[in-house]
VEXTIMI-590423 format. One record per residue: residue in three letters; residue number from 1; x, y negated, z of N, C-alpha, C, O in turn. Coordinates in nm, 2 decimals. Layout:
REM residues N
<r resn="Ala" resi="NUM" n_east="X" n_north="Y" n_up="Z" ca_east="X" ca_north="Y" ca_up="Z" c_east="X" c_north="Y" c_up="Z" o_east="X" o_north="Y" o_up="Z"/>
...
END
This chain:
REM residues 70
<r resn="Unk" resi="1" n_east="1.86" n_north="-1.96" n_up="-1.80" ca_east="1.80" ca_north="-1.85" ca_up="-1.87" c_east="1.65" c_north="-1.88" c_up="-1.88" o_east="1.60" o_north="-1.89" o_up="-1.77"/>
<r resn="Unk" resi="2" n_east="1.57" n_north="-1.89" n_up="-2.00" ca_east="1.42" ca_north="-1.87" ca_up="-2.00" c_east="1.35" c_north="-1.73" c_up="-1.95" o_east="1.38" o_north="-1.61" o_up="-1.93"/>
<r resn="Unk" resi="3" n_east="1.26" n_north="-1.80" n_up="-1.95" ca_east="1.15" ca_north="-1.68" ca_up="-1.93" c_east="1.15" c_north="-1.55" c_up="-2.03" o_east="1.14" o_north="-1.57" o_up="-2.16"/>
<r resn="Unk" resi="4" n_east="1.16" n_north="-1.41" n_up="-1.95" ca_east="1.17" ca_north="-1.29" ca_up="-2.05" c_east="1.33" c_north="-1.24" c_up="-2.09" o_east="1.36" o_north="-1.14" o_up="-2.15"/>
<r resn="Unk" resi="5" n_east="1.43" n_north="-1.35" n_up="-2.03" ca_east="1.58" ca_north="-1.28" ca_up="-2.06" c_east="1.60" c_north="-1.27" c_up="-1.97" o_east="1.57" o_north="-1.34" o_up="-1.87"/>
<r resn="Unk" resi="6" n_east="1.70" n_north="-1.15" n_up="-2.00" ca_east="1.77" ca_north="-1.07" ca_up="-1.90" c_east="1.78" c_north="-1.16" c_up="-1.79" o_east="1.75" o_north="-1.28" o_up="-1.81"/>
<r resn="Unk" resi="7" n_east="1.82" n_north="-1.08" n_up="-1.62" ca_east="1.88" ca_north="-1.19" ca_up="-1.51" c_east="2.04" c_north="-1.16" c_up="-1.53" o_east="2.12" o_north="-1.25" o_up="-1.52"/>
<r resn="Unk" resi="8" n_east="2.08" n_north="-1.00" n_up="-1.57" ca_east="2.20" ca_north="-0.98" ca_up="-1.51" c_east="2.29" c_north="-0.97" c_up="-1.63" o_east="2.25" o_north="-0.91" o_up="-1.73"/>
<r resn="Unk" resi="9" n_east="2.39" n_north="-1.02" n_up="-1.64" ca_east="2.48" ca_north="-1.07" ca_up="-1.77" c_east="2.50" c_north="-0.89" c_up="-1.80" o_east="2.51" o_north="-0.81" o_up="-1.70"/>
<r resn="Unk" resi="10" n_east="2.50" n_north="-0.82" n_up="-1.94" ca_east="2.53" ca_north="-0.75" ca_up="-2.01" c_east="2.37" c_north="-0.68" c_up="-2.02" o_east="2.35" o_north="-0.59" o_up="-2.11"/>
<r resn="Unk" resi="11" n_east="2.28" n_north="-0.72" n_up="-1.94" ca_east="2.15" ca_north="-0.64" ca_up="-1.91" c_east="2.08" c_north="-0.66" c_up="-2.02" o_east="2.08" o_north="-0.77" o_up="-2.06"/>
<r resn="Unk" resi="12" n_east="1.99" n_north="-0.55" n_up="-2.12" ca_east="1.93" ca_north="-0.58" ca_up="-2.22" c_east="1.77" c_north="-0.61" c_up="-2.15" o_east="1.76" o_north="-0.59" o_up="-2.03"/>
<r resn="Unk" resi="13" n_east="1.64" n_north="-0.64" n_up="-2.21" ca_east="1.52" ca_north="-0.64" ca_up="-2.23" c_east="1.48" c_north="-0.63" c_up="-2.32" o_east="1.50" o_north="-0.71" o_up="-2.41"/>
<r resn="Unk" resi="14" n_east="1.38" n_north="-0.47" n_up="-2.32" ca_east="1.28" ca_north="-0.44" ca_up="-2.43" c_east="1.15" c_north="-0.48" c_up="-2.36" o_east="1.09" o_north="-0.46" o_up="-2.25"/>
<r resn="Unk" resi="15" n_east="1.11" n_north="-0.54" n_up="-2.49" ca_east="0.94" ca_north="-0.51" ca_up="-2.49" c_east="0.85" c_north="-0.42" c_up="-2.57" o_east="0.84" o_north="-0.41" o_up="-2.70"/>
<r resn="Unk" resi="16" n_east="0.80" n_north="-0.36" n_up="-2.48" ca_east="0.73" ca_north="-0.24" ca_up="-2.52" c_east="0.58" c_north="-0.27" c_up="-2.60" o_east="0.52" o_north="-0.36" o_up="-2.55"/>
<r resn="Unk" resi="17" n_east="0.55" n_north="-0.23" n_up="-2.65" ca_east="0.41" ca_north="-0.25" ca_up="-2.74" c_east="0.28" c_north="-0.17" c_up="-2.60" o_east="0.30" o_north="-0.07" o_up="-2.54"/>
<r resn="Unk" resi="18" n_east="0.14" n_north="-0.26" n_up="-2.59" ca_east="0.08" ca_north="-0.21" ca_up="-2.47" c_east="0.03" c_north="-0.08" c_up="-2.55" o_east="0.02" o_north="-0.05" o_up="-2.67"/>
<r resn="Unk" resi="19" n_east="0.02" n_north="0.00" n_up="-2.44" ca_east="-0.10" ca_north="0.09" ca_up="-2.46" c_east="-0.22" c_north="0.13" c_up="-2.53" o_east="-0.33" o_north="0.10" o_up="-2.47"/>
<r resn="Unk" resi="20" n_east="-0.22" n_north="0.16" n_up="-2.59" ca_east="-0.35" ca_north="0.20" ca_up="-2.66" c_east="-0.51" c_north="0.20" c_up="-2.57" o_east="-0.54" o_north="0.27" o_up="-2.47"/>
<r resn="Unk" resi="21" n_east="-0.55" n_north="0.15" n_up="-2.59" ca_east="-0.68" ca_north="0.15" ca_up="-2.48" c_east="-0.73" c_north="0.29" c_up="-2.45" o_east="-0.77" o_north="0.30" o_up="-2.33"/>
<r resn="Unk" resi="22" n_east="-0.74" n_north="0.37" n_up="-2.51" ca_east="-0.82" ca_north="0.53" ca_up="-2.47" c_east="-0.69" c_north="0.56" c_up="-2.42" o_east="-0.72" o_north="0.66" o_up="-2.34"/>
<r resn="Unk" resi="23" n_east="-0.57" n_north="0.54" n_up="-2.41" ca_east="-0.48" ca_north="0.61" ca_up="-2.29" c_east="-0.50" c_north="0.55" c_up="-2.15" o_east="-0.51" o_north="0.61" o_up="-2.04"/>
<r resn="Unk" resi="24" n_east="-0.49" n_north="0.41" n_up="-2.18" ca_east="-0.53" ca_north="0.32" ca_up="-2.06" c_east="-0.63" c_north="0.37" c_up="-2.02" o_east="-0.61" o_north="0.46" o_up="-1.94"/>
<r resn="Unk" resi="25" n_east="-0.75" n_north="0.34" n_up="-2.08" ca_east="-0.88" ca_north="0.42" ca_up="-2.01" c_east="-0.87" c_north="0.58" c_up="-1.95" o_east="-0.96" o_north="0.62" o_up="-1.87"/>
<r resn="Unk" resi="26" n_east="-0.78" n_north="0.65" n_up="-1.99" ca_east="-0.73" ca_north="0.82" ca_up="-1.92" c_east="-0.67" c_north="0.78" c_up="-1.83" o_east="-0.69" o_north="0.82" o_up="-1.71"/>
<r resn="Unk" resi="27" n_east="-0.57" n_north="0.67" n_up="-1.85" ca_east="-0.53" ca_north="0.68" ca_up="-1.66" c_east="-0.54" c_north="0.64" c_up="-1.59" o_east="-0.48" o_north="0.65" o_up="-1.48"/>
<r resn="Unk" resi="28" n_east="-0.63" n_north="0.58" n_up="-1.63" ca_east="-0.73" ca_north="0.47" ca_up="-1.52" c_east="-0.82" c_north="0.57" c_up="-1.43" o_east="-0.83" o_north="0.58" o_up="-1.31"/>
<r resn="Unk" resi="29" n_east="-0.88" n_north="0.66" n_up="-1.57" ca_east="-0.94" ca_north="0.76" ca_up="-1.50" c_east="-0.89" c_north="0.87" c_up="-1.38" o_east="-0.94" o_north="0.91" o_up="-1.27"/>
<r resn="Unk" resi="30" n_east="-0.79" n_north="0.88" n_up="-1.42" ca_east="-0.73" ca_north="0.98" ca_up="-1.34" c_east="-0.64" c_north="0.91" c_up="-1.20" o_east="-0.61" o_north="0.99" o_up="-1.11"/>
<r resn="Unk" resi="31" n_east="-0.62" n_north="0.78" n_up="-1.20" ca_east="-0.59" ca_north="0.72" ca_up="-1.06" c_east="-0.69" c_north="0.70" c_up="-1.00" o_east="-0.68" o_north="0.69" o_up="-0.87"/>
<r resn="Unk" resi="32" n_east="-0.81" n_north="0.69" n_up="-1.06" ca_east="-0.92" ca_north="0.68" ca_up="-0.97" c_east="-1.00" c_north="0.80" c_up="-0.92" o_east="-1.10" o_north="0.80" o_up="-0.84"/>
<r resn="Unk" resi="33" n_east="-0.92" n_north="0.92" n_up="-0.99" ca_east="-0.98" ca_north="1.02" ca_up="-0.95" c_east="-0.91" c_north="1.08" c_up="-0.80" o_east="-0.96" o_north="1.13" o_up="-0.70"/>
<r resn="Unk" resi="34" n_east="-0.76" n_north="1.04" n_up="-0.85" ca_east="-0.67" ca_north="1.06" ca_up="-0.76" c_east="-0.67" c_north="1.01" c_up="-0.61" o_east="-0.62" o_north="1.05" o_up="-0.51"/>
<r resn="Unk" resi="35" n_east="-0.73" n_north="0.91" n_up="-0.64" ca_east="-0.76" ca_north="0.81" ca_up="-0.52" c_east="-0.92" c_north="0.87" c_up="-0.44" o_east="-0.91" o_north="0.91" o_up="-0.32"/>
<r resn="Unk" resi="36" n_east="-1.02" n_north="0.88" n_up="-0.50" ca_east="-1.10" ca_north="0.94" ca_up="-0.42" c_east="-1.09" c_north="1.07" c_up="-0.32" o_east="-1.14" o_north="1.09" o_up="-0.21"/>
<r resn="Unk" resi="37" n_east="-1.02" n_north="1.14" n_up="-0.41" ca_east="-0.91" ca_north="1.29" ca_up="-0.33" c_east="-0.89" c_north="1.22" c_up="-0.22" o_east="-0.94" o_north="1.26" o_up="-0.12"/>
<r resn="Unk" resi="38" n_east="-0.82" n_north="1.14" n_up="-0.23" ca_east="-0.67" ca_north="1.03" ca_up="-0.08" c_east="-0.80" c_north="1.03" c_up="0.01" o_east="-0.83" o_north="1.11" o_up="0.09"/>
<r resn="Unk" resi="39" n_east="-0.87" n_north="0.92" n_up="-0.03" ca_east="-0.94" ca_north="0.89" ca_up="0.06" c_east="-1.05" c_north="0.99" c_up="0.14" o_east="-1.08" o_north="0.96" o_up="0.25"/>
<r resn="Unk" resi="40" n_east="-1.10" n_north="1.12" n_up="0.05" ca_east="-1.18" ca_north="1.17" ca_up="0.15" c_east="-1.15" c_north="1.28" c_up="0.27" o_east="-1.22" o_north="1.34" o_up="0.35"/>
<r resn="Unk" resi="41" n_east="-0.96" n_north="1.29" n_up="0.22" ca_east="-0.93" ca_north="1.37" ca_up="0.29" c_east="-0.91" c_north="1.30" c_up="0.43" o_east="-0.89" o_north="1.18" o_up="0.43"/>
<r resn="Unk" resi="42" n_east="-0.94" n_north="1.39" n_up="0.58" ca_east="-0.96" ca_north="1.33" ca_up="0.66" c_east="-0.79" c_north="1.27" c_up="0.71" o_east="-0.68" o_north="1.28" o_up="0.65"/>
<r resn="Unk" resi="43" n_east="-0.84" n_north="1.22" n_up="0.84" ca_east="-0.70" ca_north="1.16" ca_up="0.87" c_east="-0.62" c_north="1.25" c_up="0.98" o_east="-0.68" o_north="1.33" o_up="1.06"/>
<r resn="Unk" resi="44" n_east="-0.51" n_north="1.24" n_up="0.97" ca_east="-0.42" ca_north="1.37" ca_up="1.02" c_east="-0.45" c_north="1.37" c_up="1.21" o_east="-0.45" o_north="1.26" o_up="1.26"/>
<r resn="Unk" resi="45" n_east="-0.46" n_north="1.46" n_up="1.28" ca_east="-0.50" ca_north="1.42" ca_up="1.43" c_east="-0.36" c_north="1.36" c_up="1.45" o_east="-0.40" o_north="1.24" o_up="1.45"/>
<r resn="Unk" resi="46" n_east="-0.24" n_north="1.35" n_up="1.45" ca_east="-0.16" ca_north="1.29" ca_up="1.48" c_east="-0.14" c_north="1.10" c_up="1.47" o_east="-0.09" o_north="1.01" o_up="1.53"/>
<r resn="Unk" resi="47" n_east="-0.23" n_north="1.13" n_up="1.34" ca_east="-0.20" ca_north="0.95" ca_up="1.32" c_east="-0.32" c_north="0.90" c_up="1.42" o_east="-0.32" o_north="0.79" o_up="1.47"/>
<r resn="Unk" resi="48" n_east="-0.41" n_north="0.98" n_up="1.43" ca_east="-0.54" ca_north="0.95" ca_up="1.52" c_east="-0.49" c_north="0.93" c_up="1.68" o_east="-0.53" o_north="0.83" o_up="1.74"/>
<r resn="Unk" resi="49" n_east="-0.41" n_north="1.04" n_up="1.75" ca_east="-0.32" ca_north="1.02" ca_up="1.84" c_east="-0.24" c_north="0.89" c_up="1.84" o_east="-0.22" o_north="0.81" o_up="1.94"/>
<r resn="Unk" resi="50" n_east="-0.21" n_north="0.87" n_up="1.74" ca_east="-0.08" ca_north="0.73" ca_up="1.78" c_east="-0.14" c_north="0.59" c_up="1.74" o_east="-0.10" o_north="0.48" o_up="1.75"/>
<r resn="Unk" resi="51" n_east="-0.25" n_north="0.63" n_up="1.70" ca_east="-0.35" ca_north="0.49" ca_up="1.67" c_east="-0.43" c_north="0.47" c_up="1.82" o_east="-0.46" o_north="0.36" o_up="1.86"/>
<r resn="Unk" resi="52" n_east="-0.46" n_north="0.61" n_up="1.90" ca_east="-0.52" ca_north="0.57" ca_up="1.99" c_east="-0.42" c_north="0.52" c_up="2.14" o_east="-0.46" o_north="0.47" o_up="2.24"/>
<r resn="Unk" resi="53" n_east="-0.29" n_north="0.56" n_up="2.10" ca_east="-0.18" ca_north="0.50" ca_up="2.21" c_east="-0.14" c_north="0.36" c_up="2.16" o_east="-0.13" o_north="0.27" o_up="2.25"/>
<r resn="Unk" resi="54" n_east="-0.11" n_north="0.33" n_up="2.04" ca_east="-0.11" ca_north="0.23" ca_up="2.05" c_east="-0.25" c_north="0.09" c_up="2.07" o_east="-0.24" o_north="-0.03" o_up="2.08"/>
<r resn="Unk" resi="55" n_east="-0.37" n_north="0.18" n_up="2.05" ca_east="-0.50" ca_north="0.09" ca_up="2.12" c_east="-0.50" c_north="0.06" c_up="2.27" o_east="-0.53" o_north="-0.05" o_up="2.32"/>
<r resn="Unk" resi="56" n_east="-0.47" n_north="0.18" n_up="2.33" ca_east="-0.46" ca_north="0.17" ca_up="2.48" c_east="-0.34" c_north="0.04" c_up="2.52" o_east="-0.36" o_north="-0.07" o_up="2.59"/>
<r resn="Unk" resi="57" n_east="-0.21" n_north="0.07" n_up="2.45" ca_east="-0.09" ca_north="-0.01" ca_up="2.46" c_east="-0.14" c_north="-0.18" c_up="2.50" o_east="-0.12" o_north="-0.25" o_up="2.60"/>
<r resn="Unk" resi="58" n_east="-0.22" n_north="-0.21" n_up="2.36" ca_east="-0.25" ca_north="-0.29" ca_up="2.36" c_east="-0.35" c_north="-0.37" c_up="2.46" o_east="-0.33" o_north="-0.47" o_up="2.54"/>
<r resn="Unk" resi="59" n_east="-0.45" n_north="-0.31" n_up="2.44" ca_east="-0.55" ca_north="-0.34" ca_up="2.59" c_east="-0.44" c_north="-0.39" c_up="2.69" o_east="-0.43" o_north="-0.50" o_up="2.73"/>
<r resn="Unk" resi="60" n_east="-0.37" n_north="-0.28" n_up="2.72" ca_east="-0.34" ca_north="-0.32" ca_up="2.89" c_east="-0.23" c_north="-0.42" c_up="2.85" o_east="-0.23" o_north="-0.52" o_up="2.92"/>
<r resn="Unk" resi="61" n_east="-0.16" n_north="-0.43" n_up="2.77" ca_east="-0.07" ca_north="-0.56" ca_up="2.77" c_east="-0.17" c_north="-0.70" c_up="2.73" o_east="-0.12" o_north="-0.81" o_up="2.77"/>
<r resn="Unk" resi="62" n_east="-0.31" n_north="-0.70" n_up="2.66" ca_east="-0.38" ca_north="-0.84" ca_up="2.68" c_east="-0.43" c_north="-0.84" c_up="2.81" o_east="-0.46" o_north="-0.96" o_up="2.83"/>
<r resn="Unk" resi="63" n_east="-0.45" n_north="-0.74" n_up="2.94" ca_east="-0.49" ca_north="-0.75" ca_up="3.01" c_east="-0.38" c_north="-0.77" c_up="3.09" o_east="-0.41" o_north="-0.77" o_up="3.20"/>
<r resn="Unk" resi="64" n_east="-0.24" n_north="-0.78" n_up="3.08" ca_east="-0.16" ca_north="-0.82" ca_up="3.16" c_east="-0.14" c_north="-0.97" c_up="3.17" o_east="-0.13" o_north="-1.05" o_up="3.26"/>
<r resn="Unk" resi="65" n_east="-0.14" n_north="-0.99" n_up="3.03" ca_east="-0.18" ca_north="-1.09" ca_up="2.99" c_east="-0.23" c_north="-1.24" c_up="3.03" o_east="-0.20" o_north="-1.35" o_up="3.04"/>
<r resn="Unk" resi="66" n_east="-0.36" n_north="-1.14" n_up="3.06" ca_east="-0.46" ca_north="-1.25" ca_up="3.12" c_east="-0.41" c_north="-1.30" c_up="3.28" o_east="-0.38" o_north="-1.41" o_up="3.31"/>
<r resn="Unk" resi="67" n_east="-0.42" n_north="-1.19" n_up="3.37" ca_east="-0.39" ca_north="-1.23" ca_up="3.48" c_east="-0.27" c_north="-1.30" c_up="3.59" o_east="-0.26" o_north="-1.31" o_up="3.71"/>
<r resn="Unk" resi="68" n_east="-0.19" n_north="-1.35" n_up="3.45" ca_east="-0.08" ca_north="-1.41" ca_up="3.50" c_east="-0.08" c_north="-1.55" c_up="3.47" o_east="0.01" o_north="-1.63" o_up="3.50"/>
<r resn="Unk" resi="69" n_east="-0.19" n_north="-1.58" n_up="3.40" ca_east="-0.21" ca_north="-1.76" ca_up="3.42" c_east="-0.24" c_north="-1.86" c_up="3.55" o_east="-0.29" o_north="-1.80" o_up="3.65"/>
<r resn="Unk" resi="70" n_east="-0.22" n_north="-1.96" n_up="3.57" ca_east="-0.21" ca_north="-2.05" ca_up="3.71" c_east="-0.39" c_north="-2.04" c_up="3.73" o_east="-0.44" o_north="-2.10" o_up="3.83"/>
END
């Protein structure tokens, strides 16, 4: 099979005509708006909790680590 057909026997492929650029440019807009929201919301104390058990985790297991070489 070449490039652009189907993989799965009875499976059709359409190709779609792109986007108009002033649509593209709207949702571009609006994921990036969407995205700034995400990001400035703070981070949940919970995930802050289990980021800081698994930082401790780690420590003491490189520090177990270390002291068992010859």
């Amino acid at each position: 099979m070449g490039a652009g057909s189907a993989s799965k026997q009875g499976e059709s492929t359409t190709i779609q005509p792109p986007l108009p650029m002033e649509l593209q440019g709207q949702i571009g807009q609006r994921l990036r708006e969407a995205y700034n929201e995400l990001i400035s919301e703070p981070v949940p104390d919970r995930f802050v909790q289990l980021l800081q058990q698994l930082k401790t985790r780690e420590s003491q297991n490189s520090d177990e680590g270390q002291g068992s070489d010859p």
